[in-house]
N, C-alpha and C positions, 0 to 999 in steps of 0.2 A: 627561808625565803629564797625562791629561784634567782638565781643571778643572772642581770639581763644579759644578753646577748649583745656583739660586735652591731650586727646588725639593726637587734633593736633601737641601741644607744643611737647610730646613725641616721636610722628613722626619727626617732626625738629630735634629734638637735635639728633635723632639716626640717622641721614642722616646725622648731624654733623659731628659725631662721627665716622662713617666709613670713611666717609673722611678724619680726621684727621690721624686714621692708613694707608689708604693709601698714604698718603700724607709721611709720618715716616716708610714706610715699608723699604728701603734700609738700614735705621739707624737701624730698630730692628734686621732685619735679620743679619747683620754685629753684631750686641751684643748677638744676638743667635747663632750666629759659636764660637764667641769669648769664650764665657762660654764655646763650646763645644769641642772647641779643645787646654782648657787647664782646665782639672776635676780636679776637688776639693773634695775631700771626706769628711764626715759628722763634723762639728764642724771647717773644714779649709778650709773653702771656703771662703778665704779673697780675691781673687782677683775676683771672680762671684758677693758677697756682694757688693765691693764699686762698681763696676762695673754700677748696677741695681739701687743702692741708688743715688751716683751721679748724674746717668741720669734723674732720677725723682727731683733730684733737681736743676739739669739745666731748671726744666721745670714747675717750681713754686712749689714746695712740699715742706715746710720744713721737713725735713730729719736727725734723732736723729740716729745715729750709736749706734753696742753694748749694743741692748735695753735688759731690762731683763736679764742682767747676760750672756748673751750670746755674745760673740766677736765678731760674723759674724750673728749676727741676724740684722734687722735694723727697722725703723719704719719713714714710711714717709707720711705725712697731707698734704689734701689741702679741703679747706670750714672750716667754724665754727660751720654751725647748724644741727639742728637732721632731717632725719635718716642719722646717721654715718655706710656707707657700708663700708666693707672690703676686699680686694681682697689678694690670701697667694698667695707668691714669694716663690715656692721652685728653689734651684741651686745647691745641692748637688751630688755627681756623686758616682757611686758604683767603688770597689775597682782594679775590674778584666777588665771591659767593659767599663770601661768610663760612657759616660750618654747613658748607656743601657737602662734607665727609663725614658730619656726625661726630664728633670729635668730641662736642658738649654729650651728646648722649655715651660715651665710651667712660671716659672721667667721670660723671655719677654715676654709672653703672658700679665701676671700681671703687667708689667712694662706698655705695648702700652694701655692695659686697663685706665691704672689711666690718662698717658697723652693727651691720647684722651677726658677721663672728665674732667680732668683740662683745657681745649679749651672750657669750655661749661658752669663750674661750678660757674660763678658768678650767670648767668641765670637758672639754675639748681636748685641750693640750696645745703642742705644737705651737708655732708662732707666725702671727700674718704680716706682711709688708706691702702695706701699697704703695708702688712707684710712681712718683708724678714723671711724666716720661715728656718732655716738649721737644716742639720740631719735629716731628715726624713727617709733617706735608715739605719733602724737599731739603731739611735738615738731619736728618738721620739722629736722629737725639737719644736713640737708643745704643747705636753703636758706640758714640761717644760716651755712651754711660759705660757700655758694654768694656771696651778698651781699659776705663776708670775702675774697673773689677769689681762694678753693680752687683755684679750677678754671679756674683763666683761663688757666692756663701749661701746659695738657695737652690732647693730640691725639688720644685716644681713652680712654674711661670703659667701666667692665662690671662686673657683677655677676651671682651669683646666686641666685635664692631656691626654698627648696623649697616643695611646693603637693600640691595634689591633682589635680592633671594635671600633663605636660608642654606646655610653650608656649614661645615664641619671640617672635614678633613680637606682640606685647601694649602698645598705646599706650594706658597708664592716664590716668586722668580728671585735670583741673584741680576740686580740692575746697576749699571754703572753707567751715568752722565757722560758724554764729551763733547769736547768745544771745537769748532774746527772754524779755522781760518785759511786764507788763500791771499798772499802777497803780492800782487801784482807791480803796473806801471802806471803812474796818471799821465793819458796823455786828452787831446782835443780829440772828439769827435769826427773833424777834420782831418784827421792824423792817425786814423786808429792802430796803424803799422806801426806809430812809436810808443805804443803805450804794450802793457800785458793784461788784459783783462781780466778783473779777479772775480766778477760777476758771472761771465763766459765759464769760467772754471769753478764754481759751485754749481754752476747749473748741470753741469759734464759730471763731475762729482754726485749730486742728487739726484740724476739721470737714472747713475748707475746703483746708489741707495737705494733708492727706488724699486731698480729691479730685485734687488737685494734684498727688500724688504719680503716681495710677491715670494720668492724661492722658499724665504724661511719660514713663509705662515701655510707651506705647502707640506711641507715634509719633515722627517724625525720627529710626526706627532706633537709639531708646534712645538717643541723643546728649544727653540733660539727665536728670537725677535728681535727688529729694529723699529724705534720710531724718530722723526724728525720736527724741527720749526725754527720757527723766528730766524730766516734767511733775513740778511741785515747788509747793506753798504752807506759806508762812508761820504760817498760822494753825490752832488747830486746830477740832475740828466745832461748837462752841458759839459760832461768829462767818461771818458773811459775811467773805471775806477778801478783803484790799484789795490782794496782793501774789502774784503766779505767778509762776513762771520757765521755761525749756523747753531745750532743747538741739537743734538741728535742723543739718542738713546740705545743703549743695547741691552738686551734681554738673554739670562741664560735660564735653564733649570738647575745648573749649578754650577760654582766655578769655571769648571774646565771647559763646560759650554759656554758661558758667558766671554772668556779671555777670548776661544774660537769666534765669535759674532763680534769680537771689537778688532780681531785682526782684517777678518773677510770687510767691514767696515771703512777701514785705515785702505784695505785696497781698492776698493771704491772711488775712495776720493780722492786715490794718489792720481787716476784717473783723469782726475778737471789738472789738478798741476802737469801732468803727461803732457794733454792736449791744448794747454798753453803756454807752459813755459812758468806758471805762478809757482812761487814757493808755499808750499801746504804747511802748516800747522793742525796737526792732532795731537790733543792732550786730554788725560781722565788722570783721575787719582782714583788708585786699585786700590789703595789700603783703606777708601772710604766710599766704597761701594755699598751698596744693599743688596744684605747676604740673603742668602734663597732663605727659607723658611719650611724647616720640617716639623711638621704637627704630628704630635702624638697620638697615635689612633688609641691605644690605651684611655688615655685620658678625653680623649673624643668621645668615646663610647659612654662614660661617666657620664659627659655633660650633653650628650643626647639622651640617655635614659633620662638625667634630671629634669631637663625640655618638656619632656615627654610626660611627665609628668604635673608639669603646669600648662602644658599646651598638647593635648593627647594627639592632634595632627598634625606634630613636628617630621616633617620628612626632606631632612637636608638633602641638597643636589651637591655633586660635585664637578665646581667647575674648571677648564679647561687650564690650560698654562697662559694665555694667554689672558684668558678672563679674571685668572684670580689676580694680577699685576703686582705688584711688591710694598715691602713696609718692612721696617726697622725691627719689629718685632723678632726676622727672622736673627738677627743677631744673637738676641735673648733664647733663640730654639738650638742656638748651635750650642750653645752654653747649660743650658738646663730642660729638660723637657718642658714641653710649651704646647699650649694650646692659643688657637687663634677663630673663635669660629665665630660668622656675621646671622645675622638675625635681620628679614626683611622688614625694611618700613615704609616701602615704596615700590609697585610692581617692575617685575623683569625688566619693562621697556623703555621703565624713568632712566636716563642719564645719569651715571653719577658725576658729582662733582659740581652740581645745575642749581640753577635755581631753584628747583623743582626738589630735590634732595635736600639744600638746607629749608625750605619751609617742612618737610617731612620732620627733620628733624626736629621741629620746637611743636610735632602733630601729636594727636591722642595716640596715634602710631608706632610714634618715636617715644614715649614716656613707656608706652608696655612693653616698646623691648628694653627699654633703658631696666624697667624693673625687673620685668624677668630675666634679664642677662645679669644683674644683681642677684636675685634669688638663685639662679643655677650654678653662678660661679661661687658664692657660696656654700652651695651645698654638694657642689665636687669637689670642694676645699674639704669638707667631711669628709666624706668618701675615702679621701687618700690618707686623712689623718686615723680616722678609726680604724679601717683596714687597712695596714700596713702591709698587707698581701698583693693588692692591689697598686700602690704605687712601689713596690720591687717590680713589680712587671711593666711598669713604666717606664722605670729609670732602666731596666734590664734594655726594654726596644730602642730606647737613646743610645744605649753603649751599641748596641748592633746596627742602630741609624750611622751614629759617626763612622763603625769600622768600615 
């Protein structure tokens, strides 16, 4: 009897494998409305967490809640041997729009992934770990895992998110928050000569932001960005006010750019203190930034062919540095090779973050990427386990990524 082939075995188990999601499509889509029509925001997403962890351990996972210090994070196994994949479960929703991000569709996605290779994986080998990963919108919950050495024991990372395009190869930005303040004097309207205006001086300050913003979406091919909001005082119209605050962003394509865009930043708005005499306060914390994100084109090409083959006119764009913006994820890419690619479910022109984006989300739209992003990232989870040729040359572009 002929012995089958690397390949053929690959082919089997990924015809398993869509079967088995389609087989569990009614169960996931019912736990993808369920996340969706009850949002959990960053760090309290207790009822999305058990939610996801449960059902992967109704389905042979064992399943460790409140992994790494985190209450709603979770971490659920199944296989013993190497290569150990990984697939990230985000579930967390934004504060205004619910899961304007899709966040319900990412977490079942990861959820029908893992249970589809659990149907597979005694034959298989290898072993899967899906990560409940919360806080991503504004919490960085993966770094925090990241730092906790989540990820130091795994050979390859993926996820999917849905968007308004398809894309693939998408190397999101290194982002770092800052808070900026301007101390001034209170004095009467009356008197404006004995007061220092600290409104005067954010405005002088965000003048020069401003400019500073136009300069950076001009040149080095959009590689550095700024953004701004929530200009804030203290006082109200019957005083010169001696206290402002600001919310601003810096954008790099990696480190060294990023640090670059928060210095040119700091000298902006030494600007408003210059031209009145206020004391400035600028403060970021560097060591909990969000790190850029380098995706695998190896493992890209995987999970485009796999696409492509549940969807024959899969033809991802790649978008700009600017367009593709940032997520926690990139942590996870600096650590292990990583995939990151979005699946439209809403055209080009919808907003993300909208209104409009979370009803996509809970749409017939949002359910067939939810499962075809389940069906492909499990079966480039094949891919790398059967051919073992193929993820050397994965993990080989990471070591030549980082150097």
């Amino acid at each position: 009897m002929q012995q089958e082939s690397n390949e053929g075995k690959a082919k089997r188990l990924k015809e398993a494998v869509v079967a088995a999601v389609d087989s569990r499509q009614k169960e996931l889509i019912d736990i993808s409305l369920k996340i969706h029509d009850n949002p959990e925001v960053r760090f309290k997403e207790f009822k999305a967490c058990k939610l996801l962890a449960d059902y992967l351990g109704h389905n042979g996972f064992s399943v460790e809640y409140g992994v790494y210090d985190l209450e709603t994070a979770f971490m659920a196994t199944i296989g013993s041997s190497r290569p150990k994949i990984a697939i990230m479960a985000e579930y967390d929703a934004l504060e205004v729009v619910g899961h304007g991000c899709g966040h319900n569709i990412i977490g079942t996605a990861a959820a029908g992934a893992g249970v589809a290779l659990a149907s597979v994986i005694e034959e298989l080998g290898g072993a899967v770990v899906v990560f409940g990963t919360p806080g991503e919108e504004f919490g960085n919950g993966k770094e925090l895992m990241a730092k906790r050495g989540a990820f130091n024991d795994i050979d390859v990372a993926m996820m999917i998110h849905p968007w308004n395009r398809d894309w693939s190869t998408c190397d999101c930005a290194a982002v770092c928050p800052v808070n900026v303040e301007y101390f001034g004097k209170l004095a009467h309207p009356c008197t404006p000569e004995q007061g220092i205006n600290a409104l005067d001086a954010m405005l002088v300050g965000f003048n020069a932001f401003s400019t500073l913003r136009q300069t950076l979406l001009t040149v080095s091919e959009s590689e550095q960005a700024v953004f701004g909001t929530n200009i804030r005082t203290d006082a109200d119209a019957s005083f010169i006010p001696d206290h402002t605050t600001a919310q601003v962003v810096g954008f790099g394509i990696d480190d060294d750019r990023l640090k670059a865009t928060l210095d040119r930043m700091q000298d902006c708005f030494r600007a408003g203190a210059i031209a009145t005499g206020a004391r400035l306060g600028f403060r970021y914390d560097w060591d909990n930034r969000c790190r850029a994100t380098y995706v695998n084109r190896v493992m890209c090409e995987l999970f485009n062919s796999n696409m492509r083959s549940l969807r024959p006119d899969w033809s991802p764009v790649s978008p700009s540095f600017i367009e593709s913006g940032a997520t926690d994820m990139g942590s996870v890419s600096q650590i292990t090779p990583s995939i990151h690619p979005g699946i439209a479910i809403v055209p080009g022109d919808v907003l993300w973050h909208s209104v409009e984006s979370a009803a996509a989300s809970a749409s017939e739209e949002g359910h067939r990427a939810m499962l075809d992003g389940a069906k492909a990232m499990a079966m480039t989870t094949i891919d790398l386990i059967v051919l073992p040729e193929i993820l050397k040359k994965a993990q080989e572009e990471f070591k030549n990524t980082r150097k």
